[in-house]
OpenMM code with the backbone's topology and positions (N, CA, C; nanometers):
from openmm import Vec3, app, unit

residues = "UNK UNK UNK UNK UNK UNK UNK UNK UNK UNK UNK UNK UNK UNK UNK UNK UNK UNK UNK UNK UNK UNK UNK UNK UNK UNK UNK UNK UNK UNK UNK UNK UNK UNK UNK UNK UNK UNK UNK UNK UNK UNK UNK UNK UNK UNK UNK UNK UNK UNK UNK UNK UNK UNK UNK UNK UNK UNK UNK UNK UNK UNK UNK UNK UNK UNK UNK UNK UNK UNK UNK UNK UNK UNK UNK UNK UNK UNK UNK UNK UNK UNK UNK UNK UNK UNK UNK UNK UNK UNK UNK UNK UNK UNK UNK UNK UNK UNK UNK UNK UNK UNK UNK UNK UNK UNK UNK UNK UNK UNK UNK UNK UNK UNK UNK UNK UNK UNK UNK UNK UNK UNK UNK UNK UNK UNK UNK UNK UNK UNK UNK UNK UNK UNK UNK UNK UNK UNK UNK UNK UNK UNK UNK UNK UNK UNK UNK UNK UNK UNK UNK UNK UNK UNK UNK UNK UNK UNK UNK UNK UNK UNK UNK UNK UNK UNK UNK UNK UNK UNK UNK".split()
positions = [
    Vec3(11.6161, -3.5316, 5.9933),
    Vec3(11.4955, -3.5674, 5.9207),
    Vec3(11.3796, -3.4796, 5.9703),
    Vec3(11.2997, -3.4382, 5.8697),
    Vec3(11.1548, -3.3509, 5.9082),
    Vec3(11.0483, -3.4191, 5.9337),
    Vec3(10.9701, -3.3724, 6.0195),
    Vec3(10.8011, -3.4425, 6.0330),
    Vec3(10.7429, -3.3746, 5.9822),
    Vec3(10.6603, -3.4168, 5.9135),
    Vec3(10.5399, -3.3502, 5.8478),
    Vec3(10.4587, -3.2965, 5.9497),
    Vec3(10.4135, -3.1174, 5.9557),
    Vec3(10.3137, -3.1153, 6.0775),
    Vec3(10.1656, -3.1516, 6.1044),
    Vec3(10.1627, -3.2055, 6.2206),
    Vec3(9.9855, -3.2571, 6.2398),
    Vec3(9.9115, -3.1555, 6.2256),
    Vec3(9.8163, -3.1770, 6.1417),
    Vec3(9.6977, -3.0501, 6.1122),
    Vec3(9.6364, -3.0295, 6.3017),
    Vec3(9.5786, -2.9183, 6.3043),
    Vec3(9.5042, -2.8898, 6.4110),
    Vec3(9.3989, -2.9376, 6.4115),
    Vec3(9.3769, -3.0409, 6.5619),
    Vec3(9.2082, -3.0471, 6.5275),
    Vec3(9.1247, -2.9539, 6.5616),
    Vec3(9.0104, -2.9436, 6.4986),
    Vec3(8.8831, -2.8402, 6.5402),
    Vec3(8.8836, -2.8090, 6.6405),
    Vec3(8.8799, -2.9120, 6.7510),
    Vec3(8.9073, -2.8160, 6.9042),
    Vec3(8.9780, -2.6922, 6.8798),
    Vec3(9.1499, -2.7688, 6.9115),
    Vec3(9.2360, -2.6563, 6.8512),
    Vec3(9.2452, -2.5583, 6.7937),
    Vec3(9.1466, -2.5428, 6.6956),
    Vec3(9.1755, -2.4240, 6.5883),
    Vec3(9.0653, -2.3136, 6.6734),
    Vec3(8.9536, -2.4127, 6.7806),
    Vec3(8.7947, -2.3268, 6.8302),
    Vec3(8.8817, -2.2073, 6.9495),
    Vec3(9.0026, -2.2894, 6.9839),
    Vec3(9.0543, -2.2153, 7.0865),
    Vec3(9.1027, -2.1101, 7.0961),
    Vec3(9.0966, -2.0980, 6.9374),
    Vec3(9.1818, -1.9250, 6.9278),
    Vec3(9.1020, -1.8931, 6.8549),
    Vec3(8.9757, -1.9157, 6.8478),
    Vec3(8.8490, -1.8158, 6.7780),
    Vec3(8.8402, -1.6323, 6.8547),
    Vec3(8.8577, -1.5285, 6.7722),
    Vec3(8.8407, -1.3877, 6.8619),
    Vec3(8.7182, -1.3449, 6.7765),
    Vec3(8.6709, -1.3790, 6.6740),
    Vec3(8.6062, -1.3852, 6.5112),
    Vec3(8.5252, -1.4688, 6.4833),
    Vec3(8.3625, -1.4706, 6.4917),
    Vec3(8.2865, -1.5665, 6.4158),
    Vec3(8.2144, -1.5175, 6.2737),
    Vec3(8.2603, -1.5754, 6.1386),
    Vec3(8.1628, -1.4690, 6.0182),
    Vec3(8.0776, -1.5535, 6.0234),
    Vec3(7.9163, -1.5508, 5.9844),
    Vec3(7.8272, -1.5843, 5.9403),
    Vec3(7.7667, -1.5038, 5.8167),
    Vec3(7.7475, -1.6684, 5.6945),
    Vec3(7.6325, -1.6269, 5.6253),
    Vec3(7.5410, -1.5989, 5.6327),
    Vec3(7.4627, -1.6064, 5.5090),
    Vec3(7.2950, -1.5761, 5.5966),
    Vec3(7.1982, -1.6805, 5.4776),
    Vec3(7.2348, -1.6980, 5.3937),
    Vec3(7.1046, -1.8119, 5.3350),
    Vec3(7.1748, -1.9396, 5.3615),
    Vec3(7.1115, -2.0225, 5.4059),
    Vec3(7.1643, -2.1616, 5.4233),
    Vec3(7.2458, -2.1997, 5.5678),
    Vec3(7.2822, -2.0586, 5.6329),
    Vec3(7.3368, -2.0812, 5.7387),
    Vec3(7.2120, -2.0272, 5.8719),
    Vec3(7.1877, -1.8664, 5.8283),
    Vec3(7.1459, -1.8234, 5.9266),
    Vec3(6.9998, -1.8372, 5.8763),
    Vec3(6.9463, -1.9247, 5.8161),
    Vec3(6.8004, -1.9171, 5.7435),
    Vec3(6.8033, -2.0699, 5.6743),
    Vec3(6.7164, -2.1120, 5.6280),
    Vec3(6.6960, -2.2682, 5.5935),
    Vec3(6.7336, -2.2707, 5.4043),
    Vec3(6.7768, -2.2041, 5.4180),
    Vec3(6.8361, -2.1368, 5.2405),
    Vec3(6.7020, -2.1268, 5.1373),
    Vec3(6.5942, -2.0840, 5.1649),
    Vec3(6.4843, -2.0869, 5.0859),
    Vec3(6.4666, -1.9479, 5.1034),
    Vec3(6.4046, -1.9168, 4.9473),
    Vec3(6.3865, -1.7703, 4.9740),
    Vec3(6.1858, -1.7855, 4.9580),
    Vec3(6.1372, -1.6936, 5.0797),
    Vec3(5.9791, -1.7304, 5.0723),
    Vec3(5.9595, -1.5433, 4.9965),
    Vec3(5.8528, -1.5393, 4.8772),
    Vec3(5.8435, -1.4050, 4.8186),
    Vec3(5.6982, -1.4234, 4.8564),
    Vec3(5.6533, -1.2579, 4.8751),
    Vec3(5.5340, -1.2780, 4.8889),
    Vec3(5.4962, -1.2091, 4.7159),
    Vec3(5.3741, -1.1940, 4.7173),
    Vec3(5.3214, -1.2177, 4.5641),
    Vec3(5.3579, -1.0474, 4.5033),
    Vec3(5.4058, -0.9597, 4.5995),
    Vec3(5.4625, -0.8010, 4.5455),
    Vec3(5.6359, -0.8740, 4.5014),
    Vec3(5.6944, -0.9521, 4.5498),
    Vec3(5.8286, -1.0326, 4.5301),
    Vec3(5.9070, -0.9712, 4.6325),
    Vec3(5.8132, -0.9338, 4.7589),
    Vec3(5.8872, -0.8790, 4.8703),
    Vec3(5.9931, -1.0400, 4.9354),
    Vec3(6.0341, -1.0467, 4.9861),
    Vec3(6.1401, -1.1319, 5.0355),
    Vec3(6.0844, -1.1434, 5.1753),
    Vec3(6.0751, -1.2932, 5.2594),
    Vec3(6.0347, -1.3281, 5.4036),
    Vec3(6.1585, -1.4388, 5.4161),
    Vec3(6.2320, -1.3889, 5.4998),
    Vec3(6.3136, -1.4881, 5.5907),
    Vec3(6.3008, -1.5412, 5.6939),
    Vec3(6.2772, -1.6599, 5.7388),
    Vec3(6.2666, -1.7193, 5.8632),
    Vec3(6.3805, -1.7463, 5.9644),
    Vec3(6.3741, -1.7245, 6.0545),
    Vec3(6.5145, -1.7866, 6.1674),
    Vec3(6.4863, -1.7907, 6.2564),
    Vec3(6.6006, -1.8915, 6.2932),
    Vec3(6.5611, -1.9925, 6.4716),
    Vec3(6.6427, -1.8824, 6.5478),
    Vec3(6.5546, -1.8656, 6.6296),
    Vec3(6.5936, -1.7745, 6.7755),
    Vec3(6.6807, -1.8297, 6.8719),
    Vec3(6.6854, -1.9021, 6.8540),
    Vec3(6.8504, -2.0112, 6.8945),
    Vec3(6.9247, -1.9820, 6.8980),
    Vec3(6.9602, -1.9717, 6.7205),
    Vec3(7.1115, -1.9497, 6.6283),
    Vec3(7.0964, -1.7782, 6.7370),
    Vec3(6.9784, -1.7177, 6.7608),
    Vec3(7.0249, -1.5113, 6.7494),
    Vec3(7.0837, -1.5254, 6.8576),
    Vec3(7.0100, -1.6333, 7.0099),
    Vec3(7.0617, -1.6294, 7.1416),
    Vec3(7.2147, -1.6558, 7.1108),
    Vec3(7.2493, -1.7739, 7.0505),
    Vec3(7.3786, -1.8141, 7.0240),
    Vec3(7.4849, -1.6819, 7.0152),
    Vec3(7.4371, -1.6195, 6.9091),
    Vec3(7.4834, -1.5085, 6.8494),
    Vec3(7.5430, -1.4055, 6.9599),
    Vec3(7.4666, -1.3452, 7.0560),
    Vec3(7.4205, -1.3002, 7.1317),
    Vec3(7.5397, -1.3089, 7.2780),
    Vec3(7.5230, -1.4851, 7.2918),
    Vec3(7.6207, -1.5398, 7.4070),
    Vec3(7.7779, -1.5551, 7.3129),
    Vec3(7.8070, -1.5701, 7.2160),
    Vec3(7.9363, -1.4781, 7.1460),
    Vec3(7.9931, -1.3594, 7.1765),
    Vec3(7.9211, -1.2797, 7.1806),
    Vec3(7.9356, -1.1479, 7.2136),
    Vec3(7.9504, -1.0998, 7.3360),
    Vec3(7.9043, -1.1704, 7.4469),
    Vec3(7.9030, -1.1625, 7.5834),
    Vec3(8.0093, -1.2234, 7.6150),
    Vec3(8.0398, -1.3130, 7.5511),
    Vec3(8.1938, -1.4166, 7.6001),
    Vec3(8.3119, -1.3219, 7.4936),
    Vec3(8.2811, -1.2007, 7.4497),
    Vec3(8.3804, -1.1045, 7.3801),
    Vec3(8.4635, -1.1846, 7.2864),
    Vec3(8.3556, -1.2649, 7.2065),
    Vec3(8.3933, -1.3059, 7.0645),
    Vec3(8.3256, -1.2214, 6.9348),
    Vec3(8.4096, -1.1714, 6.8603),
    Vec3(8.3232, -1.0535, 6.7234),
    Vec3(8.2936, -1.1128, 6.6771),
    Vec3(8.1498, -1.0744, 6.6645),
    Vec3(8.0481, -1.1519, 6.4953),
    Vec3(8.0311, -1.0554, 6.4021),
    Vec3(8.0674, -1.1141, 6.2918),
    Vec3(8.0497, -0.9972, 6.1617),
    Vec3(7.9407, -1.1403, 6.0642),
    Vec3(7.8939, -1.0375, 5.9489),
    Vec3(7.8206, -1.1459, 5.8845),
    Vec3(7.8693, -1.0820, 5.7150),
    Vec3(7.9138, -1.1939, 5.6416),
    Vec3(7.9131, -1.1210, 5.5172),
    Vec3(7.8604, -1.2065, 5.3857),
    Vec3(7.7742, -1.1885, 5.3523),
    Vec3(7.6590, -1.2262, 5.2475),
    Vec3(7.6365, -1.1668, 5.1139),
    Vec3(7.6334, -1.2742, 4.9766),
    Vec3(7.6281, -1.2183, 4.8988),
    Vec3(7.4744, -1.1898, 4.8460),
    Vec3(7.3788, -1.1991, 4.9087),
    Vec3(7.2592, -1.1222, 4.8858),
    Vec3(7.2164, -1.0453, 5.0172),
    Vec3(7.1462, -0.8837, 4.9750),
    Vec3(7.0919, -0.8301, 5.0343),
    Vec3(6.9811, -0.8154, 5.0463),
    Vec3(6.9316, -0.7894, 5.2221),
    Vec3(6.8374, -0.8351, 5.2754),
    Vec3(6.8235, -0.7518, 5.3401),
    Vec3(6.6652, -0.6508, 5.3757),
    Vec3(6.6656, -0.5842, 5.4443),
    Vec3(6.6143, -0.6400, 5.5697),
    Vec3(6.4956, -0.7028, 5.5626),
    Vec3(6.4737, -0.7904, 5.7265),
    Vec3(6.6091, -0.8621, 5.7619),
    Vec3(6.7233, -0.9308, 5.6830),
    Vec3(6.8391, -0.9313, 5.7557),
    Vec3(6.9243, -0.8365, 5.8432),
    Vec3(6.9332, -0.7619, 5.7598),
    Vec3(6.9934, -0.5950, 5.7920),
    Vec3(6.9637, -0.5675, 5.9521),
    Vec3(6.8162, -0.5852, 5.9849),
    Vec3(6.7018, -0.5125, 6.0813),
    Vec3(6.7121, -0.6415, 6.2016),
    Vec3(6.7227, -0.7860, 6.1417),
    Vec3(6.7798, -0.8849, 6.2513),
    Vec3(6.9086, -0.8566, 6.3338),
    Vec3(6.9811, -0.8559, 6.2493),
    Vec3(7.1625, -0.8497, 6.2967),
    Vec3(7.2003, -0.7076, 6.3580),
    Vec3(7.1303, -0.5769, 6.3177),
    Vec3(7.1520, -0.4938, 6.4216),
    Vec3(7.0160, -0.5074, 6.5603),
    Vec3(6.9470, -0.5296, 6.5561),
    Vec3(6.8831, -0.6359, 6.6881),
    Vec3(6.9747, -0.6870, 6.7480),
    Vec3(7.0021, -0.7651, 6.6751),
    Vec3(7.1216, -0.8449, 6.7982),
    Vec3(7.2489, -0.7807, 6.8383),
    Vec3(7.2501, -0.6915, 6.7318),
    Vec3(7.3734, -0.5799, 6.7808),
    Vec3(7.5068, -0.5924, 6.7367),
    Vec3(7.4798, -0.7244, 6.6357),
    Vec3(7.5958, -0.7657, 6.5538),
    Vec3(7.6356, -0.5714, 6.4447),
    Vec3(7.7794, -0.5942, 6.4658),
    Vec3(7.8391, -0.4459, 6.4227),
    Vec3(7.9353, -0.4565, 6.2877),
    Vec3(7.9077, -0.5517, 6.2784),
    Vec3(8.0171, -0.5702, 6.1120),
    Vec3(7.9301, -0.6875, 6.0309),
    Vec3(7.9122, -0.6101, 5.8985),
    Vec3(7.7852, -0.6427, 5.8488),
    Vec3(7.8039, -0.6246, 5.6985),
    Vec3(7.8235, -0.6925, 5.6300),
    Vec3(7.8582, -0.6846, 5.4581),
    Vec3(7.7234, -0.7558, 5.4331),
    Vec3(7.6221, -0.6978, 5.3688),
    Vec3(7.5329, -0.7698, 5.2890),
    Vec3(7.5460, -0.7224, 5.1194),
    Vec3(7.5086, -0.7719, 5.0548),
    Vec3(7.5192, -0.8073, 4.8955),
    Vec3(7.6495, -0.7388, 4.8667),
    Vec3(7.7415, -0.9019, 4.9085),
    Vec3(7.8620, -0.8766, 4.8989),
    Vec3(7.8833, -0.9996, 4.8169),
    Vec3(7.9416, -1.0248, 4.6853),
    Vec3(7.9494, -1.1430, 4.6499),
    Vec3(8.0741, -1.2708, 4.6925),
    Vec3(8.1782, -1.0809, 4.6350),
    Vec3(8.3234, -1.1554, 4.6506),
    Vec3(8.3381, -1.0629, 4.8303),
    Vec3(8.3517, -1.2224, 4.8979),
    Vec3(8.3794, -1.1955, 5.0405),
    Vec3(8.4871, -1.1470, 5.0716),
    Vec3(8.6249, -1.2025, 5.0054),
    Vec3(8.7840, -1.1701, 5.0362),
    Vec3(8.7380, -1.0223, 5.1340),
    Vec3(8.7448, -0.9119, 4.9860),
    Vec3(8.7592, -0.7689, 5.0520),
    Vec3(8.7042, -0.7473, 5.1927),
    Vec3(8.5579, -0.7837, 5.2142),
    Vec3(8.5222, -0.7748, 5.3231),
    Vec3(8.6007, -0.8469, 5.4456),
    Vec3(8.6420, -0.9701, 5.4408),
    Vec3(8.7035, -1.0512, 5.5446),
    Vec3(8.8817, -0.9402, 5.5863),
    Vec3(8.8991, -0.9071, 5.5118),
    Vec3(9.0609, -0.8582, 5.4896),
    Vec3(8.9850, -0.7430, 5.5910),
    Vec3(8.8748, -0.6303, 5.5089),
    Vec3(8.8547, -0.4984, 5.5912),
    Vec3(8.8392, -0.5381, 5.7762),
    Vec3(8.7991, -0.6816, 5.7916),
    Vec3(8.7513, -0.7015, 5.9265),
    Vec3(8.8263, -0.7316, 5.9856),
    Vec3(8.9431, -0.8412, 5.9261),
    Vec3(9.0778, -0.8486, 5.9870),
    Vec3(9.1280, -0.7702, 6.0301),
    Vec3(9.1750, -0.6180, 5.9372),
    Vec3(9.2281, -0.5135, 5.9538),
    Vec3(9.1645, -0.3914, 6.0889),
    Vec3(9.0021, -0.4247, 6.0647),
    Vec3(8.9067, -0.3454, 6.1880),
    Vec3(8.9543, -0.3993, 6.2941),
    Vec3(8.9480, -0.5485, 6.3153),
    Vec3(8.9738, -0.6111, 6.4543),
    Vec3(9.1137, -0.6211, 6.4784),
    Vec3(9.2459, -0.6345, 6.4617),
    Vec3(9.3522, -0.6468, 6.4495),
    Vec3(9.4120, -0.7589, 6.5071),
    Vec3(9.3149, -0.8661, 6.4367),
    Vec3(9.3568, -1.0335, 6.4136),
    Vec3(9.3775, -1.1160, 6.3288),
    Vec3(9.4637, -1.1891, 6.3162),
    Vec3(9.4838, -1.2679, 6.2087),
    Vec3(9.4206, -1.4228, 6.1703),
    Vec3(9.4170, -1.4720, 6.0535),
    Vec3(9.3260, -1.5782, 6.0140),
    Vec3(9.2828, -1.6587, 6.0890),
    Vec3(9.3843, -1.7372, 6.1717),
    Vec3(9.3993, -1.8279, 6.2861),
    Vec3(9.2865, -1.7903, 6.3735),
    Vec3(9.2800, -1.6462, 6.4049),
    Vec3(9.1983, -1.6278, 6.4757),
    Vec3(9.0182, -1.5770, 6.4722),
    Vec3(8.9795, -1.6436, 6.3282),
    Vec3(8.8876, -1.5964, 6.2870),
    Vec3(8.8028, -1.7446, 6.2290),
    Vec3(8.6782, -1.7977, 6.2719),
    Vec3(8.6050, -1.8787, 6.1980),
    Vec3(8.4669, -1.8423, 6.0920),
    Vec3(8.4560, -1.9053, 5.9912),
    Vec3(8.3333, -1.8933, 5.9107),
    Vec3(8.3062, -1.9940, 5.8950),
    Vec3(8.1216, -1.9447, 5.9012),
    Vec3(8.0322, -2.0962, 5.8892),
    Vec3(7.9401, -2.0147, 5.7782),
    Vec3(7.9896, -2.1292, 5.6660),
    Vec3(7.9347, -2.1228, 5.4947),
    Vec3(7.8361, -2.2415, 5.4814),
    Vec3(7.7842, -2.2411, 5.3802),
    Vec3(7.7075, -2.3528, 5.3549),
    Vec3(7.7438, -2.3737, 5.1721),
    Vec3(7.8158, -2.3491, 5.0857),
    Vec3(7.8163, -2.3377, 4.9433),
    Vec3(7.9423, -2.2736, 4.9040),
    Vec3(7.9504, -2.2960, 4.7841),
    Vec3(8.0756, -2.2826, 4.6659),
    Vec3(8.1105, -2.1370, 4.7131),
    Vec3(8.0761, -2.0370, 4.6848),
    Vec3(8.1115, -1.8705, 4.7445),
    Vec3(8.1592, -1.8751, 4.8859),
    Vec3(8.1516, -1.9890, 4.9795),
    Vec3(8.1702, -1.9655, 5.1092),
    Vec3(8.3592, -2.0180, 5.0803),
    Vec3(8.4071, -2.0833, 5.0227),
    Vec3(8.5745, -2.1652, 4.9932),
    Vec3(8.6727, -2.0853, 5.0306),
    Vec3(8.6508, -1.9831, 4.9369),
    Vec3(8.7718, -1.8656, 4.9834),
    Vec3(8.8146, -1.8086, 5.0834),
    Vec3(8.6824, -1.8019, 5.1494),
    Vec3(8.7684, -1.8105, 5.3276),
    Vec3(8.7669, -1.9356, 5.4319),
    Vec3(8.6828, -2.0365, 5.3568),
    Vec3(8.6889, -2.1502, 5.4163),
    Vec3(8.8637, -2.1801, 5.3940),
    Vec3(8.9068, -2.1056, 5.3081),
    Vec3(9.0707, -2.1081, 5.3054),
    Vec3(9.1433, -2.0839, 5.3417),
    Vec3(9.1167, -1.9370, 5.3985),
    Vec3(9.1994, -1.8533, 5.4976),
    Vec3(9.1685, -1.8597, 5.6415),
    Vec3(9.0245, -1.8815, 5.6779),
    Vec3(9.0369, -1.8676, 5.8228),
    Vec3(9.0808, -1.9761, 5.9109),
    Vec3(9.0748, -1.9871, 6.0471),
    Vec3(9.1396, -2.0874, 6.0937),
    Vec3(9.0441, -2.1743, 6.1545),
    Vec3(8.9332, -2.1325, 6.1643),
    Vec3(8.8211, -2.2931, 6.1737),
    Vec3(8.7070, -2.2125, 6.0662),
    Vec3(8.7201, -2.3622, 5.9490),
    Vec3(8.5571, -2.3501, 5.8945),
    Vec3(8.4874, -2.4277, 5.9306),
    Vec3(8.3656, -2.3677, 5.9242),
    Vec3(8.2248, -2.4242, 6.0137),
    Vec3(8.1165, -2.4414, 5.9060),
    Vec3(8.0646, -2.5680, 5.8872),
    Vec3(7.9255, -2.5890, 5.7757),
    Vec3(7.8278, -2.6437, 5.8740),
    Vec3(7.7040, -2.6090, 5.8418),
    Vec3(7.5458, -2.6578, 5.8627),
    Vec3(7.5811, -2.7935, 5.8190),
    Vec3(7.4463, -2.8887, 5.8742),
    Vec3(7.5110, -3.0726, 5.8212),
    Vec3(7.4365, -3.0613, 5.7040),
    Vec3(7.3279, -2.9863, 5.6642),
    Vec3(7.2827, -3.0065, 5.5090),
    Vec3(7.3660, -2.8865, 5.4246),
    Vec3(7.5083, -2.8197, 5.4398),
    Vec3(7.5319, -2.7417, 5.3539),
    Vec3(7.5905, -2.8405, 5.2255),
    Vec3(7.5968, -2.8129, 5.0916),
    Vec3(7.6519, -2.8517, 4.9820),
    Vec3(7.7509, -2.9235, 5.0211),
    Vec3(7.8236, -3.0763, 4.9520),
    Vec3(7.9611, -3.1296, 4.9845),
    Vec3(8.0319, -3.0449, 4.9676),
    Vec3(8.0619, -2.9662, 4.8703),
    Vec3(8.2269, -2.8634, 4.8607),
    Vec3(8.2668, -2.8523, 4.9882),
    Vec3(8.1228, -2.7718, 5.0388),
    Vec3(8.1321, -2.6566, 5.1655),
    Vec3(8.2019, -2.7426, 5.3047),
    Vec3(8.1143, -2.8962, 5.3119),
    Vec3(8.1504, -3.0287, 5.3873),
    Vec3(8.2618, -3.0513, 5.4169),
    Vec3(8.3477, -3.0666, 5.2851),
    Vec3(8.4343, -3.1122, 5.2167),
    Vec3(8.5804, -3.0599, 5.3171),
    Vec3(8.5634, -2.9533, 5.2782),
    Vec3(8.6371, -2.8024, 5.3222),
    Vec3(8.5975, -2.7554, 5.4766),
    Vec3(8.5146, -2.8064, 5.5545),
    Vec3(8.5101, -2.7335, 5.6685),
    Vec3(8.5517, -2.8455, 5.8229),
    Vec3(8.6764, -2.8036, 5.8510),
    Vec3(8.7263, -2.8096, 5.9943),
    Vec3(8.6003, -2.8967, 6.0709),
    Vec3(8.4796, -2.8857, 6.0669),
    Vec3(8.3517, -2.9378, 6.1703),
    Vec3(8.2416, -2.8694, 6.0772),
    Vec3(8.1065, -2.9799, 6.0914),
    Vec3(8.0157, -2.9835, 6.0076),
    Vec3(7.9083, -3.0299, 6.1434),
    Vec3(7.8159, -2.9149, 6.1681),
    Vec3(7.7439, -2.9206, 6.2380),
    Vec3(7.6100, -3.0663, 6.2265),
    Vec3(7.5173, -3.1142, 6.3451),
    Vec3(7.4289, -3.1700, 6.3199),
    Vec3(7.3152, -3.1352, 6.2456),
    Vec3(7.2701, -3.0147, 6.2893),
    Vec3(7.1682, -2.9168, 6.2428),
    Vec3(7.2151, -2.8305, 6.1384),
    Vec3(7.0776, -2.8711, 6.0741),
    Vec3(7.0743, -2.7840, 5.8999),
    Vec3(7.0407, -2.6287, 5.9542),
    Vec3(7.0917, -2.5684, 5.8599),
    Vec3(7.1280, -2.4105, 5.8343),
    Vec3(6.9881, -2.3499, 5.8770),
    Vec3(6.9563, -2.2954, 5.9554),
    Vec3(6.8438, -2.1985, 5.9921),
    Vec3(6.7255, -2.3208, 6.0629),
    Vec3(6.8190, -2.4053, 6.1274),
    Vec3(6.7904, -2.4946, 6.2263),
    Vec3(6.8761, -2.5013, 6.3373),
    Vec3(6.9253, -2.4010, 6.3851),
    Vec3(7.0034, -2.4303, 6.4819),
    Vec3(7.1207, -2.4991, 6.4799),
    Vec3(7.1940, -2.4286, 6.3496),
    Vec3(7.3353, -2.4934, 6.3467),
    Vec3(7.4040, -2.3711, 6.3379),
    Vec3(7.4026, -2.3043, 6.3706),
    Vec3(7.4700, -2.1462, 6.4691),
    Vec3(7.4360, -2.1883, 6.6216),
    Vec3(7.3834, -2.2104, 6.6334),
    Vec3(7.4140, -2.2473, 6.8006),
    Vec3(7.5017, -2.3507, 6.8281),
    Vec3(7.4814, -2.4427, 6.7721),
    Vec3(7.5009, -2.5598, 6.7382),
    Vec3(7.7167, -2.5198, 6.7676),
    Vec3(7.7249, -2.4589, 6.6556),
    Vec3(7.8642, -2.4294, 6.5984),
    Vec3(7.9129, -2.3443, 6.7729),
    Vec3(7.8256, -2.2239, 6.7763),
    Vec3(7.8721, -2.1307, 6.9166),
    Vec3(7.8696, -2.2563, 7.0245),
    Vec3(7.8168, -2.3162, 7.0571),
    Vec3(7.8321, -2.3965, 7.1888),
    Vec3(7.9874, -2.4800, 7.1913),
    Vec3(7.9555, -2.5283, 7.0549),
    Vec3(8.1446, -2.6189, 7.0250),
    Vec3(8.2401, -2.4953, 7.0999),
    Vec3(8.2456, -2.3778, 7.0107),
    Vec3(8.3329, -2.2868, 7.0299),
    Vec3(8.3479, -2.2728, 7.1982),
    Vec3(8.2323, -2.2483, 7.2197),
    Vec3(8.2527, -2.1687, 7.3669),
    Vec3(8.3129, -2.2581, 7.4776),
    Vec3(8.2508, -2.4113, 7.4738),
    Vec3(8.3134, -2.5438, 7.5485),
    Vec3(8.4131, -2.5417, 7.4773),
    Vec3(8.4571, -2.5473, 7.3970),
    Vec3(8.6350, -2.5585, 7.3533),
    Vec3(8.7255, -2.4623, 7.4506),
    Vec3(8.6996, -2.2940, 7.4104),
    Vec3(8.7081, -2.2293, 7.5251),
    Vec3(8.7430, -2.2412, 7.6702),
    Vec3(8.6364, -2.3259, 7.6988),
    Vec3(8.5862, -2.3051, 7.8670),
    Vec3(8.4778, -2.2352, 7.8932),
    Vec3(8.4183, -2.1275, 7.7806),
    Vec3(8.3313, -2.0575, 7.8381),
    Vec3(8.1935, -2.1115, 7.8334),
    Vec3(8.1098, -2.0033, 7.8634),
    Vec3(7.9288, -2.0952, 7.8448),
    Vec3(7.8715, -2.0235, 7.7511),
] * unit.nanometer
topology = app.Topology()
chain = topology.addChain("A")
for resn in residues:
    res = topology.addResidue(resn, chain)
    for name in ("N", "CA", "C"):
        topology.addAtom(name, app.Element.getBySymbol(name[0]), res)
């Protein structure tokens, strides 16, 4: 006779994170777009989520970010922080996630994304922990492995990196 297998819990799946993707409206920003009156674009973000970002990278976890709108003060954040894999106004994510798989030479299991919305599913499908903000859309809820306390461009990238890194062991 067969057992049906037990899904992994979130711990589990944080433990073989080598891969964190991040969005960027709703995750890495409070999902509002502020225009100034030329219809230039102002994004706000918690310096939290960048430290977070930051102590990823030091604990030799890859952050890539892939977003379907482009942003140049995004652009000018994420190489600041020194993040090196970087898809902006990307709609359909697949291609990008596959090219990063293939850059890093890891597989799904070993890769998490934190989405906040309907465009984020498709790899909330493939990777092996999805991660939502607590105000992202139900779909996104619905579908993600762990659903942070803190809303999206409130410190729910840190929020998400601290789980990871104590799952780990690391700081």
């Amino acid at each position: 006779m067969r057992t049906a297998a037990v899904p992994l819990s979130a711990e589990e799946r944080a433990r073989q994170i080598r891969c964190v993707i991040f969005d960027i409206d709703g995750v890495m920003t409070d999902c509002k777009l502020y225009l100034t009156h030329d219809g230039e674009e102002i994004k706000a973000v918690n310096v939290r989520d960048g430290l977070g970002i930051k102590l990823l990278m030091k604990n030799g976890i890859e952050v890539a970010v892939i977003s379907g709108r482009p942003s140049v003060a995004m652009q000018k954040r994420l190489e600041f922080l020194g993040v090196q894999h970087i898809w902006l106004n990307t709609e359909d994510k697949l291609p990008a996630y596959r090219k990063l798989l293939d850059t890093l030479g890891i597989g799904d299991a070993q890769c998490a994304h934190m989405g906040d919305d309907v465009p984020d599913l498709p790899l909330f499908l493939r990777v092996g922990l999805a991660l939502a903000p607590g105000d992202a859309h139900a779909k996104a809820k619905a579908a993600a492995h762990w659903v942070s306390q803190a809303r999206g461009g409130d410190g729910a990238i840190r929020e998400a990196v601290d789980f990871i890194l104590a799952c780990q062991g690391k700081d």
